[in-house]
N, C-alpha and C positions, 0 to 999 in steps of 0.2 A: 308481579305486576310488569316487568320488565322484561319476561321470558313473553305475556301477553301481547306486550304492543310488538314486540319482533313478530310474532304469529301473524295478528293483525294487518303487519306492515307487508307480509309476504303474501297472503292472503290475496291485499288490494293489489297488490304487482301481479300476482298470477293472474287475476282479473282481467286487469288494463292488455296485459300479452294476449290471452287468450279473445280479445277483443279486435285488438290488432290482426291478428290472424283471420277473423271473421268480417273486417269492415269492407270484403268485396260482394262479401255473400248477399248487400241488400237489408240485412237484420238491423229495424230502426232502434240502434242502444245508444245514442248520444246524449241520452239524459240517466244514465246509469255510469256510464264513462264520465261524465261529470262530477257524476257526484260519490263515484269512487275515488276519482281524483281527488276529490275535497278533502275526502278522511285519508288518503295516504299522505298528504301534504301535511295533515296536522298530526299523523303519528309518526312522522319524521320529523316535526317539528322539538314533538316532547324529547326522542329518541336525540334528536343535535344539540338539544338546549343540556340533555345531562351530560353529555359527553363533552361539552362546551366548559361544565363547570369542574369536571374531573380534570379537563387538562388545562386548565386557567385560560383560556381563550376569554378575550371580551366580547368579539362579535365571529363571524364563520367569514369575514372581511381576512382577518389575521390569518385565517387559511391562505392566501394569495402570494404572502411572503414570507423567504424563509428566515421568520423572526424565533429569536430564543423559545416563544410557545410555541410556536411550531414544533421546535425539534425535539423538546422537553416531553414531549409526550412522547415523543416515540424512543427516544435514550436518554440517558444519565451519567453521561461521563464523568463529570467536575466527582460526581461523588463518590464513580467507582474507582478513583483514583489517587481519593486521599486514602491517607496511610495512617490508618487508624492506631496501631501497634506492630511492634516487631518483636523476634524474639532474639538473645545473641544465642554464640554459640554452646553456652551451658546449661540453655532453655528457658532462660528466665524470659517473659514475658514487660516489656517495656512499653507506657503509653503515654509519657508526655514527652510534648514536644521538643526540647532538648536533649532527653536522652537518646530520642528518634534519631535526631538528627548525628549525636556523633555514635552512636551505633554505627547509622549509615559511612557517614566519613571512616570509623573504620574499618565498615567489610570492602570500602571500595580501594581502599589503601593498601590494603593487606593484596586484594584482588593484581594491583599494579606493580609490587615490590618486583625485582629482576629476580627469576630460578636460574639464570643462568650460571652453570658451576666451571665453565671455561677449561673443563677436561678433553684433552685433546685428542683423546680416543674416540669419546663419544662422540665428538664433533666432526671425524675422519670417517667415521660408519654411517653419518647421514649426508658425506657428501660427494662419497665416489661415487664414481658410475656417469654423474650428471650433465650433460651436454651442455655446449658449450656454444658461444658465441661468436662469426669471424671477425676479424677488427674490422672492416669498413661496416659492419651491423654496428658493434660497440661505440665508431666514428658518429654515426646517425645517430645512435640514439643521446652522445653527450654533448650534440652542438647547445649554443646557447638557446634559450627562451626567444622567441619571434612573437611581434606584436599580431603577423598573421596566424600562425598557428592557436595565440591567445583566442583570437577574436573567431577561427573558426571553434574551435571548443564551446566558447559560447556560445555562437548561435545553435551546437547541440544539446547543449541545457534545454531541461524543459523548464514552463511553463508553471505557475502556480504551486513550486516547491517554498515552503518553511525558510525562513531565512535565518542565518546566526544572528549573532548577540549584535552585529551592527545592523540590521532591520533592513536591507538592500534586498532585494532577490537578485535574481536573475534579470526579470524584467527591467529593472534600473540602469542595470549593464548593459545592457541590449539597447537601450533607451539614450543613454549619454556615454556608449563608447567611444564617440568622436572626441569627447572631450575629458577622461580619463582614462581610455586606453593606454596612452603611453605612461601616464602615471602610477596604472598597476603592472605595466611591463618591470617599469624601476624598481617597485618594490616589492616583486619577486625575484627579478637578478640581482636585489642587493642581498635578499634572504638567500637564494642558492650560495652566492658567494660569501656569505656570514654560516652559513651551517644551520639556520633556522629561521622561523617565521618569526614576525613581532608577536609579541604577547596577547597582542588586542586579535592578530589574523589565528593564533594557535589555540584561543581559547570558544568553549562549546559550550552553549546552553544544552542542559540534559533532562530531561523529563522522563520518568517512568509509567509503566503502562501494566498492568495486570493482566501475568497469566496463569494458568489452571496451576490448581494446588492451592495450599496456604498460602494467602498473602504476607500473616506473619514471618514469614521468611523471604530476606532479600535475594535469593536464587531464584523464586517466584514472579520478579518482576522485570522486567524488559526495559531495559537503559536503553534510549533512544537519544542519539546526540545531535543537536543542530549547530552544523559548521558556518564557517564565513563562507560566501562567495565565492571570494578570491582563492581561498583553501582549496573550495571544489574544481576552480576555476584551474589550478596549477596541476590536481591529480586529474581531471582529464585531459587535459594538454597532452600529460606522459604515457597517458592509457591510451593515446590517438598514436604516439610515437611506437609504441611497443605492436599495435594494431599494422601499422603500414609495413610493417618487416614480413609480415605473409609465414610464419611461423605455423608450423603442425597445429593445432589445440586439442583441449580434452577442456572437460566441464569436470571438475572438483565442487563439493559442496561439502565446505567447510562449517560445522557445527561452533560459536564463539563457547569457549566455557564462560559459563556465567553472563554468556551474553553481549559482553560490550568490546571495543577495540583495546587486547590488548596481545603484542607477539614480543617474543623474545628478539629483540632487537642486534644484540650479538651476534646469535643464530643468520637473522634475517642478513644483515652487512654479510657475512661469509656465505650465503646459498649465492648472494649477488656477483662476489668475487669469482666464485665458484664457476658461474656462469660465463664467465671473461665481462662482466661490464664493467664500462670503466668508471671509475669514482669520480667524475662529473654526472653523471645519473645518478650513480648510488647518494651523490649530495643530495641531491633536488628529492631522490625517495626519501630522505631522512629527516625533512623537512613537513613529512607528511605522519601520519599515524595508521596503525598498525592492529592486527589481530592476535590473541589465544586461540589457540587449534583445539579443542575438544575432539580427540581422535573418533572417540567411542560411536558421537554422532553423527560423523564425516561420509561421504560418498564420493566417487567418482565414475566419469562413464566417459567414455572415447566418442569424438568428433569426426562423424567424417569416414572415409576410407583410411587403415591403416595395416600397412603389410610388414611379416617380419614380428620380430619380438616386442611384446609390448612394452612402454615405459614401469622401472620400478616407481611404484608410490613411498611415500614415508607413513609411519604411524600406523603399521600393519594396515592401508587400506586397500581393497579390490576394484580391480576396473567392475562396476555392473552391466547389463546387458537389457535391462531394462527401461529404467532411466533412474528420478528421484526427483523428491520436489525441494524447492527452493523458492525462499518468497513467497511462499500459497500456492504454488503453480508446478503441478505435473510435467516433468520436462523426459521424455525419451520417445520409446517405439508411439504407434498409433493407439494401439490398446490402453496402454500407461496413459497418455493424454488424454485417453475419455474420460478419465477419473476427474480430471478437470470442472466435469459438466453432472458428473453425478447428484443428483437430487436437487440438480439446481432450477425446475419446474417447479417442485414443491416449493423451493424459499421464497420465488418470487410470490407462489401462490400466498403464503403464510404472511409478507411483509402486505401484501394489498386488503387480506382480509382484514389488520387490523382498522383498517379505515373505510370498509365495506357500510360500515353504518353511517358514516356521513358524509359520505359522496355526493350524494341528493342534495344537501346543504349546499353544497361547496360548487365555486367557480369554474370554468375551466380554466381557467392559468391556477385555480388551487390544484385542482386535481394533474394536471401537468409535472405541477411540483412534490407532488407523491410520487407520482411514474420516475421522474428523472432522479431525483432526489435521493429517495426511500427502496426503491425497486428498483431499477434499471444501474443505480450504479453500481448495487452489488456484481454486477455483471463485469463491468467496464477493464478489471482491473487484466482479466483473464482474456478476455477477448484484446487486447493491447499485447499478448502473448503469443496466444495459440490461437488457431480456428475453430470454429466451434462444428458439432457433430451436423450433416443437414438436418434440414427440417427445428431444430432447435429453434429457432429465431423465431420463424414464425410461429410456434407455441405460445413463446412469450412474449409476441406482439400483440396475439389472440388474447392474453391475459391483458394483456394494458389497455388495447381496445376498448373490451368489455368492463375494463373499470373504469375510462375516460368514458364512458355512454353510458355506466350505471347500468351493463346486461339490456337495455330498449336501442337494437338494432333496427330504427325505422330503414336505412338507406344500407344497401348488401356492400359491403368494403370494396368489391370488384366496378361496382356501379361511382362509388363516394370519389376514387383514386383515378376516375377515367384521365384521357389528357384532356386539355382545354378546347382543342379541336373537337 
């Protein structure tokens, strides 16, 4: 019945097009155009009222905004993210929630304990060789905290990021720095000069995220940490300081083992030393948190022009010549970057068909909020990166178009876009 009225429903649409094309010709069909219309209307009618009830919509009204029905139909997060079972490490198979839970506490525990074995040979082999720092750099980089440099940091924050465990974003900060600027100036210069953050500024809400493989195993899922502000607010301050020294660079992509921040700390303090920076910086980094190097999955590739012998890596890695992704996103020559954009026609096409059937129904500020929404910002993330290949764009313009008009291009897009003039 359902494969019918889709027939039906294309049928009457090839009609009304095929109509369209002829209504210069003179041919009197305005009482056939009517009353095709009739029966498309009502077999989109049946066609939005079932799809209405599959996805708990009360009216095709709730198309307009992005209310929980809305998005429910199109993903399920809340549920692919609960943790149904785990297993430890001798296989056993665990599913109530307390044992979950200190399972969990303990692979993360285990995950954090120090390997550092403080052998000073091994420690001599990963740190000759390494360049060094002059003291009016090392000068720069351990003057004190400035409430300007604070507040330009901030204003490079973006925009609509997750906020830690105190609920502030960014925006807050932006918003009444007049009026606690100097207040979080104080209480990061009392934390550099205390050796750490308060308890309330150092702790993380953490959420995990499912990825491929068994989820019964906590390797499988991706620890996502949400910091304070103010945390983020002092590691870019130092990442702006380290930025203005005009230093060589290369891009490293550092694989975390197991995913979450954690680095041998010992290690870390001595590559610092090593460097010549002086322990006014090395305080303010220690204040901050830290990675595990998973060698295995690490890359690197050189920035820039560089002559001469290239820098050694640690952790047997190679400079690459191509590039490597990081974040989702294709980073080297031109080639490697089109990887970027590969089959991304299809997705957009895949994500609009599923709403192809009640388009008709729906608004335009509904169907607005599919395009933007559903479709276009799978895009956004990558074009905020790289450039995208020509001709790309308008593909997928042509795709949103034709779904914002339901395919009935009465007016040609070159005629629609004229100027006002």
């Amino acid at each position: 019945m359902l494969q019918e009225t889709h027939s039906d429903i294309s049928n009457a649409a090839d009609w009304v097009k095929e109509w369209d094309g002829d209504r210069n010709s003179g041919t009197p069909a305005f009482g056939g155009l009517k009353s095709k219309k009739a029966k498309m209307n009502d077999l989109l009618d049946i066609t939005a009222q079932g799809a209405l009830v599959r996805s708990r919509f009360k009216s095709t009204a709730e198309m307009d905004a992005p209310s929980k029905f809305f998005f429910s139909l199109e993903q399920k997060n809340g549920q692919k993210r609960f943790i149904h079972a785990v297993r430890t490490e001798s296989g056993d198979l665990l599913s109530e929630p307390t044992e979950i839970c200190k399972q969990t506490v303990s692979f993360y525990s285990k995950l954090y304990n120090s390997e550092w074995s403080g052998a000073q040979v091994v420690e001599d082999s990963f740190l000759v060789g390494l360049p060094k720092l002059s003291e009016q750099a090392a000068r720069e980089l351990d003057r004190e905290l400035s409430l300007e440099e604070l507040h330009e940091a901030l204003q490079r924050m973006e925009n609509g990021r997750a906020s830690g465990i105190e609920g502030l974003p960014a925006e807050f900060y932006k918003a009444f720095w007049a009026v606690i600027g100097q207040d979080v100036l104080d209480v990061l210069r009392d934390s550099v000069r205390r050796g750490k953050l308060p308890l309330s500024c150092s702790r993380a809400v953490m959420t995990l995220l499912p990825k491929k493989g068994d989820l019964t195993h906590l390797k499988n899922w991706h620890p996502v940490s949400l910091l304070r502000t103010d945390c983020k607010l002092l590691s870019k301050a130092l990442a702006s300081r380290l930025r203005l020294l005009g230093l060589k660079t290369g891009l490293i992509f550092l694989d975390q083992e197991k995913a979450f921040d954690r680095v041998e700390h010992e290690y870390l303090w001595k590559v610092l030393e090593t460097f010549r920076f002086n322990p006014g910086f090395i305080g303010m980094i220690k204040v901050l948190s830290s990675a595990k190097v998973n060698w295995a999955k690490s890359e690197a590739i050189l920035v820039g022009e560089w002559g001469g012998e290239q820098p050694t890596l640690p952790g047997g890695l190679v400079w690459k010549k191509d590039g490597f992704k990081y974040l989702g996103v294709y980073l080297g020559n031109n080639e490697f970057l089109n990887k970027n954009w590969e089959g991304t026609v299809e997705h957009v096409k895949g994500r609009l068909s599923r709403w192809k059937r009640l388009v008709a129904r729906m608004s335009y500020r509904g169907r607005t909020l599919v395009i933007n929404n559903l479709a276009a910002s799978s895009l956004w993330h990558n074009l905020a990166c790289v450039d995208p290949p020509p001709n790309l764009l308008a593909s997928i313009q042509a795709l949103l178009v034709d779904f914002f008009r339901d395919g009935l291009h009465w007016i040609p897009q070159s005629v629609l876009h004229l100027p006002k003039e």
